[in-house]
N, C-alpha and C positions, 0 to 999 in steps of 0.2 A: 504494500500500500504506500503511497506516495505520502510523504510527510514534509510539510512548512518549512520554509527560512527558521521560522521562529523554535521552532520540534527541533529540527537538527542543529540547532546552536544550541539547546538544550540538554539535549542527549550528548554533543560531544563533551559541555560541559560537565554534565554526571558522568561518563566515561572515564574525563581525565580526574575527576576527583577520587574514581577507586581507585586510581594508581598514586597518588596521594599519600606524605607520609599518614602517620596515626594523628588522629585528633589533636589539638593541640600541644603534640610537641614546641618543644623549644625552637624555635626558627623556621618553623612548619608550620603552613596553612590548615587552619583549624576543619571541620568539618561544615559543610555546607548544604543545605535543603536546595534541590534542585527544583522543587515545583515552588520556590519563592522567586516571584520577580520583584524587577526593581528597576527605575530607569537611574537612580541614583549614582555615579558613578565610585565606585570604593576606590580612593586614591591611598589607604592604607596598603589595601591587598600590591594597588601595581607596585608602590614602593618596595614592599618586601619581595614583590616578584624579583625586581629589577635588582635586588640587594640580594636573592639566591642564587640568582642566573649569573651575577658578578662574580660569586665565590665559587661558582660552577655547581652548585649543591640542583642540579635539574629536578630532580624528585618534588624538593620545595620550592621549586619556580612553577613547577608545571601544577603542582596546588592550590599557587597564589594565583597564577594565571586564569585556571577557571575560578575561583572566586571574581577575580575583577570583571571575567567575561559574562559570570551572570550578571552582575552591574551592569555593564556597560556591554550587550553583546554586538554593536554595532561597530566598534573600533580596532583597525587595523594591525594596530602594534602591539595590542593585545593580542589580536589571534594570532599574530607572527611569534612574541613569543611563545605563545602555546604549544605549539607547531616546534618551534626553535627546543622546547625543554623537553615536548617528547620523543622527538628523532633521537636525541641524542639518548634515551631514555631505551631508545629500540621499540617503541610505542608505532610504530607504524599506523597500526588504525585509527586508533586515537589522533594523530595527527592529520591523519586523511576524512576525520571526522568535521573537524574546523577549517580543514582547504576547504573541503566541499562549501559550507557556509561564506568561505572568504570569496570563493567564486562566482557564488550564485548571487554574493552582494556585490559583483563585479569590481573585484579589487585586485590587483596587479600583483602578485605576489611571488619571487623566484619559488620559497619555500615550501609558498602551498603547491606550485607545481610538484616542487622534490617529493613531496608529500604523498600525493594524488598519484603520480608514475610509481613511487615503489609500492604503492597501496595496490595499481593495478596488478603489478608483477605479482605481489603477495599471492592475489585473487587469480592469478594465469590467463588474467581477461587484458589478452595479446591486442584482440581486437579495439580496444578503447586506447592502448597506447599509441597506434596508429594513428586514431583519429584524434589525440591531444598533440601528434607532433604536424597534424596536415592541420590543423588550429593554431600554431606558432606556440606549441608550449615551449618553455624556455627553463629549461630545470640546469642548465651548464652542457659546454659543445657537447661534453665526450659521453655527461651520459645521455644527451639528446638523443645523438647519431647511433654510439653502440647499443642503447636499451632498442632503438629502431629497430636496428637490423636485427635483434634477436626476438622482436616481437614477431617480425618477419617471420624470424625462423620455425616461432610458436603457431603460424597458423599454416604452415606449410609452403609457406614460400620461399625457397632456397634460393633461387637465383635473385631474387629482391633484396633478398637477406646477403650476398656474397656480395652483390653491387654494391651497397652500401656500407660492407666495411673495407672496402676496395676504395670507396669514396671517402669515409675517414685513413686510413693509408695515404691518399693524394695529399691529404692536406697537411701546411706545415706545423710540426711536432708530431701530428697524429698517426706518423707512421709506425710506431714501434707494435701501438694500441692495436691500431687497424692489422695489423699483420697478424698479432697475438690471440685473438679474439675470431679471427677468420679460421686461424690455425684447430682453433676448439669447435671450432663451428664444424669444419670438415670432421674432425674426429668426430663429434655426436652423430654427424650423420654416415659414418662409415667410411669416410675416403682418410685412410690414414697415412696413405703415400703422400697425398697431396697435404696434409699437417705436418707429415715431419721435414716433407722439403723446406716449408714454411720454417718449422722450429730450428733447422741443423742449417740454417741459412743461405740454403742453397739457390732459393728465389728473390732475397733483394740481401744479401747479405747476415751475417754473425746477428742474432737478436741475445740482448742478454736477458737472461731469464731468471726470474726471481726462483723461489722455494717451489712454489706451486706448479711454473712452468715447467721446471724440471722433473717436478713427478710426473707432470703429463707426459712428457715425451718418453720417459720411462713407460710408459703404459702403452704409448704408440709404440712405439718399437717392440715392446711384447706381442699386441696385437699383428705387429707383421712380421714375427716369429724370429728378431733378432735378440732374442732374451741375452746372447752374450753380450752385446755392446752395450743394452739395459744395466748389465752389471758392472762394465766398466764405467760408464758414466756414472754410479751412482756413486764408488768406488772412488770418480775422483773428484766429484763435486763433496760429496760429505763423510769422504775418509771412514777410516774401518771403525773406530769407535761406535760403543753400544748406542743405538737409537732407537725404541721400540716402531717407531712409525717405517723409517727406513729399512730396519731389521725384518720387519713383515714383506716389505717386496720382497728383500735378499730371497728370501725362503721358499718364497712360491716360486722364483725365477729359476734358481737351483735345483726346483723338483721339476722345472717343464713345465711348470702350470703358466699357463696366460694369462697375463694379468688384467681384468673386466676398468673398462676406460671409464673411472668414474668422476674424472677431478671437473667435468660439467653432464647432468646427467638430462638434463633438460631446457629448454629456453629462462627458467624462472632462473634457475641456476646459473645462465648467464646472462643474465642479468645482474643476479647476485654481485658476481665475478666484475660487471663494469662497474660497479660502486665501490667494490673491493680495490681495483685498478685507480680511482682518483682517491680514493684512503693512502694508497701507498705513496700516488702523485705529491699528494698535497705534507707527507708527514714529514715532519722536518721544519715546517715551515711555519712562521710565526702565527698561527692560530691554532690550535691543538685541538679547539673543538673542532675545526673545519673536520679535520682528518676521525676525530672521531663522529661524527654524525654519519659520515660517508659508509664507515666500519659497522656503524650502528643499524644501518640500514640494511646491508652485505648479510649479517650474520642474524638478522631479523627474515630475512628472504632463505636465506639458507642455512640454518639453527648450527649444522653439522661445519659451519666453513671454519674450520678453526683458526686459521690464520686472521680472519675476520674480527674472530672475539678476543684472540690474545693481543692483537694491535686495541682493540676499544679498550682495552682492561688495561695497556701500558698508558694509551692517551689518560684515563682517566687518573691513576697515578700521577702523571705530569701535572695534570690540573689538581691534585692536592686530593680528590675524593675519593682515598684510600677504601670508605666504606664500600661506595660504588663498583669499584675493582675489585674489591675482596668476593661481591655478588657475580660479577662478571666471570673473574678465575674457576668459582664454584661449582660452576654449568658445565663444568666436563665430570663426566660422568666416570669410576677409574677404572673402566675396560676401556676407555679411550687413549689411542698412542702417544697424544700430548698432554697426559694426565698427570706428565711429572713436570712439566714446563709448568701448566696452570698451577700445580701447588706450590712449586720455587716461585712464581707472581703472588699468589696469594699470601705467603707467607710475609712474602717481604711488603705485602700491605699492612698485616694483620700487625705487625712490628710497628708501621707506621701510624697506625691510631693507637699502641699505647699496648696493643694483645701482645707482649712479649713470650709470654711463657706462652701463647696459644700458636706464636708465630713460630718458636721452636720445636714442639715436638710436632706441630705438623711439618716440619725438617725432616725429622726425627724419620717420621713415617715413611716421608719420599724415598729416604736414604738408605731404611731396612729392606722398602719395596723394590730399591733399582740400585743394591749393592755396586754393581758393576759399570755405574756411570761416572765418570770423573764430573760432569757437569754439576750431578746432584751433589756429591760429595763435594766441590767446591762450595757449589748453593752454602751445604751445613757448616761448613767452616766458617765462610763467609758470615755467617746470622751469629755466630756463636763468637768470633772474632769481635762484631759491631757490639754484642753484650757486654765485650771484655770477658770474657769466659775463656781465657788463654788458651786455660790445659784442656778445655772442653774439645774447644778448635783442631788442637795439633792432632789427634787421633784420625778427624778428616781427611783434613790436609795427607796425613802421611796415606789414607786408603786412596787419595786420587792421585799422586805422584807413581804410586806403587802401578797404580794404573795406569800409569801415562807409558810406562816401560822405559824405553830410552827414549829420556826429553827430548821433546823441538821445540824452537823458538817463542811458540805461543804460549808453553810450559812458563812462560818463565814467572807469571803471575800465582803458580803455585808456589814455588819457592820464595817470594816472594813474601807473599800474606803467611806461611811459615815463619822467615824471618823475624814478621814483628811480633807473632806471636813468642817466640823462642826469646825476642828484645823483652819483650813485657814483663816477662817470667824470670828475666835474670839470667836468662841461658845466652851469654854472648858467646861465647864461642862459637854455640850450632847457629847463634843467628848472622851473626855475621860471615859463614861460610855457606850459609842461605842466601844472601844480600849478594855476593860473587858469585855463588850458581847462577844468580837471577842474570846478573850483566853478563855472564857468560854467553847465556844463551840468548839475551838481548840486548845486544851492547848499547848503552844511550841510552835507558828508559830513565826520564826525568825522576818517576816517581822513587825508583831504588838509589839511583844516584843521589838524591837528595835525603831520603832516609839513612845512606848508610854513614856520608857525610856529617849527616847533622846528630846522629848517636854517636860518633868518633869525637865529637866536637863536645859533645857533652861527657864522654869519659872522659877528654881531655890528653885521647892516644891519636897520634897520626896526624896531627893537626896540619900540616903542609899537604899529606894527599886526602885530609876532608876537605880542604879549603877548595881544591882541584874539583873532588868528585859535585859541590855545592856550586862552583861556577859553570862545568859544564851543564850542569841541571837549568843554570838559571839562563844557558845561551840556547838552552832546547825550549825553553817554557818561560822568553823572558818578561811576561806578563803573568803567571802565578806568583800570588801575592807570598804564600808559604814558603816557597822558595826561595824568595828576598829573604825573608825573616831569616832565614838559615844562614846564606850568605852572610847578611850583616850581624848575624848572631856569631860565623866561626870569626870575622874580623871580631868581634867583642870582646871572644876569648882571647884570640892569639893580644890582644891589647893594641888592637888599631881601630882608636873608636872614629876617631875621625872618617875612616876611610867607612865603618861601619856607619854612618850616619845618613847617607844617603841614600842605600838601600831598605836601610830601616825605616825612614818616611813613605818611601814610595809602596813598601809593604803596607804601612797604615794604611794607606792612600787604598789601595786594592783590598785589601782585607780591614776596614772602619769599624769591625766591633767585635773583631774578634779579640779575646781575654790574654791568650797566649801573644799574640805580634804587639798589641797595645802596653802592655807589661812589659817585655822587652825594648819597645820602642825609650818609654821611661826609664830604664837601664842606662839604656844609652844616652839617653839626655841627661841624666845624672854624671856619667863618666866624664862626660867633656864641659862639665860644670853649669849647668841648666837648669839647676835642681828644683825649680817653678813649675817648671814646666813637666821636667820626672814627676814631681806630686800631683801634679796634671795629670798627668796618662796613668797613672797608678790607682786613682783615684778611677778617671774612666774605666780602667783595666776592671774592677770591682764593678763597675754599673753592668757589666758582662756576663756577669755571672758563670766566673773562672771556678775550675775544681776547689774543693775544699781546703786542699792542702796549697794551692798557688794563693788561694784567698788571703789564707793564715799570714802566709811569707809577704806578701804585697803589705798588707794591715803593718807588719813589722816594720817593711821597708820607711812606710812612711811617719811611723814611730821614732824608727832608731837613725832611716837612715841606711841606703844599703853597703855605707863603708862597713856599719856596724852590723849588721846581718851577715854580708860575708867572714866578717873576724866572727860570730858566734858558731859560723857554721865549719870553720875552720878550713874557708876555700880561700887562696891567695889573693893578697888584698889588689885591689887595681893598681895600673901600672901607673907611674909617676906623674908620666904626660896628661892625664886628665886634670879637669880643672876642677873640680868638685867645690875648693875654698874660695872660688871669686866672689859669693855671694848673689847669682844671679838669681 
């Protein structure tokens, strides 16, 4: 039965309110009677829309937003961000609920188009996308052109479908697109000769192919009975190490079995795939939601895309909404092959709203279930290191080295995060012959260079080659601020403040609140008689909210005075040349 303007801005209204946090939560739109109208406009509700949609918290923007829209359901920027909070939400209908309304109030809207195309994909009603792009809908080129041709594809029209991503191919950029996507298009419909000429770049050149592509072409080349070079290619794109998803082609290729071409199984599916394709376009790039809405959409069309949901679940980390992520990570189910990735994500959310101990033993679990992955086993060293759990750590660490067999270059980030575990605990000998594994195998990495320098510098051994190992660090990365600190920290020691003085500003300078560079900074403006200005920064140094024990010492500093802190600690008093008694 055909329902009103007024019915379906209604209803999308009540829609987006079940997806709504709970009742008046804290920063969450309360609960709302749908059958209450009101021409009144709630300019609380937009506020708080506009102040959740800032923080990125979509769940309570898209709350506030239907409140405001029962108010006011005549207004544009409302329904946009409506639209705006549930895309990103993977709300598809919902959003395709108040396009509908935005359109029928004939309002211009990119979104609602976005909204409407992936709603029709959703529904496999190929036919409507056709007739919204012979309408000028305008939802962005690529998924214009490619959701076309595959709508094409969806009503059986192949050669309409193949012209048109031959016509995104023409156009400039859109060749990689058009090619990659044409590529799938042959495969779903059986010509797999003509996909893998496409993918092995025999028809316009080398294409470089993401994760996905590559399993396609593994699956084509299955299907055309070259299972050996299947193996080889996979062999050298993602090396022998344990991967359950990889590990499952291995197996079947090895027993002879043909592997069934599923990486697009239908036109919705690629569809999916062209919103997947401006996710990946766009990530990188200064809006994070963009990339996530696109991801949002991909992995709402196609539940199972899982590179879809682990990109929306990293974006959504980016934007701070660890809870959001932690939901995203969750939806793999763990007979799924990326069931160890989503809980190394999840984890490392769960840590970041505060679930530390929930964040670890679900580590814990990854690491009993996939013994034999260095990836996971770094993961748990990694979470257990970020605790300060030293001794916890080392026991990882040493299962994934063990693993690794004889190191390469990429190794060297194990030995590495060893190190400072091994530093932390008092173990200098193992860690510092972990700190030269590390540059062994990668000579120049700023981050070991500077760590092993700046721990030498602080035993107060080797001080000519820390000072070495901290300036090379600082001509690799001469814009990290931490790295200065080092630098101007080994001049401190060796008793060249002066020369220490201008690296230790420009550290402030890049690093403004950090506890550790600010406190040192005052060091050093005490050493070369500045001492205003030491009780300056010492003084900041605390507004910082430094460890307990640098607190303690700072507090003293500017008590006693760090001539006298050094004489109580029984460390060698400063060198002559500082000014300390000018009086400044």
């Amino acid at each position: 039965m055909p329902r009103s303007v007024l019915h379906l801005s209604t209803a999308a209204v009540a829609l987006s309110l079940a997806f709504a946090p709970p009742a008046r939560a804290e920063g969450q739109a309360p609960e709302v009677s749908a059958s209450v109208e009101t021409v009144t406009p709630d300019s609380g509700a937009y506020l708080a829309a506009r102040a959740a949609e800032a923080e990125a918290d979509f769940r309570a923007a898209a709350g506030w937003y239907a409140r405001a829209l029962l108010a006011d359901p005549d207004t544009l920027h409302l329904m946009e961000g409506s639209m705006y909070a549930n895309l990103n939400l993977g709300e598809v209908g919902l959003a395709a609920e108040v396009a509908t309304v935005a359109k029928a109030k004939g309002f211009e809207s990119q979104l609602a188009e976005i909204a409407l195309l992936a709603d029709e994909a959703r529904r496999e009603d190929y036919a409507a996308i056709v007739a919204g792009a012979a309408a000028g809908r305008k939802a962005g080129p690529l998924v214009d052109e490619l959701s076309l041709a595959w709508a094409k594809f969806g009503l059986g029209r192949m050669s309409d479908a193949l012209a048109d991503f031959d016509a995104v191919t023409a156009t400039q950029g859109g060749e990689v697109f058009g090619l990659y996507h044409k590529a799938m298009a042959l495969a779903l419909a059986g010509d797999y000769e003509g996909a893998d000429a496409i993918l092995s770049g025999k028809v316009a050149g080398p294409i470089n192919l993401n994760r996905r592509g590559l399993v396609a072409r593994v699956e084509i080349l299955s299907q055309l009975e070259r299972g050996d070079e299947a193996l080889q290619l996979l062999d050298q794109v993602f090396g022998t190490e344990p991967e359950p998803a990889i590990d499952a082609l291995r197996v079947k290729l090895r027993a002879g079995e043909p592997l069934p071409f599923t990486s697009i199984r239908d036109a919705r599916d690629g569809i999916a795939e062209v919103f997947f394709t401006v996710a990946t376009v766009t990530n990188g790039e200064n809006d994070p939601a963009s990339t996530l809405l696109h991801a949002r959409i991909a992995s709402a069309l196609r539940p199972d895309h899982a590179e879809a949901l682990l990109l929306a679940a990293a974006k959504l980390e980016s934007l701070g909404r660890y809870d959001l992520a932690v939901e995203a990570f969750a939806a793999f189910p763990p007979d799924d092959p990326n069931f160890y990735s989503a809980e190394v994500g999840r984890a490392d959310a769960l840590y970041e709203i505060g679930k530390k101990d929930a964040a670890i033993e679900a580590m814990r679990g990854v690491a009993r279930r996939y013994p034999q992955m260095i990836v996971v086993q770094t993961a748990l060293g990694d979470i257990l290191r970020r605790d300060e759990r030293w001794s916890d750590a080392l026991p990882a660490y040493d299962a994934a080295i063990k693993l690794a067999g004889d190191p390469l270059p990429p190794h060297w980030v194990l030995f590495f995060s060893r190190a400072v575990c091994h530093e932390r605990m008092g173990n200098w000998d193992l860690a510092e012959a972990d700190f030269r594994h590390a540059l062994q195998l990668n000579p120049g990495r700023p981050e070991v260079l500077n760590y092993l320098g700046y721990a030498l510098v602080e035993r107060g051994e080797k001080l000519d080659e820390a000072l070495q190992l901290i300036q090379d660090a600082v001509q690799a990365q001469p814009r990290a601020g931490y790295i200065l600190d080092s630098l101007a920290w080994a001049y401190f020691r060796l008793g060249r403040y002066d020369e220490a003085l201008a690296p230790m500003e420009k550290a402030s300078l890049l690093e403004p609140v950090d506890p550790v560079v600010t406190d040192h900074l005052g060091d050093v403006y005490w050493a070369v008689g500045r001492q205003r200005e030491a009780e300056f920064q010492w003084h900041r140094a605390l507004s910082f909210g430094p460890e307990d024990k640098d607190a303690a010492r700072i507090r003293k500093k500017l008590e006693q005075g760090l001539d006298a802190v050094l004489a109580e600690e029984g460390a060698p008093p400063l060198a002559e040349v500082k000014a300390a008694k000018n009086g400044n």
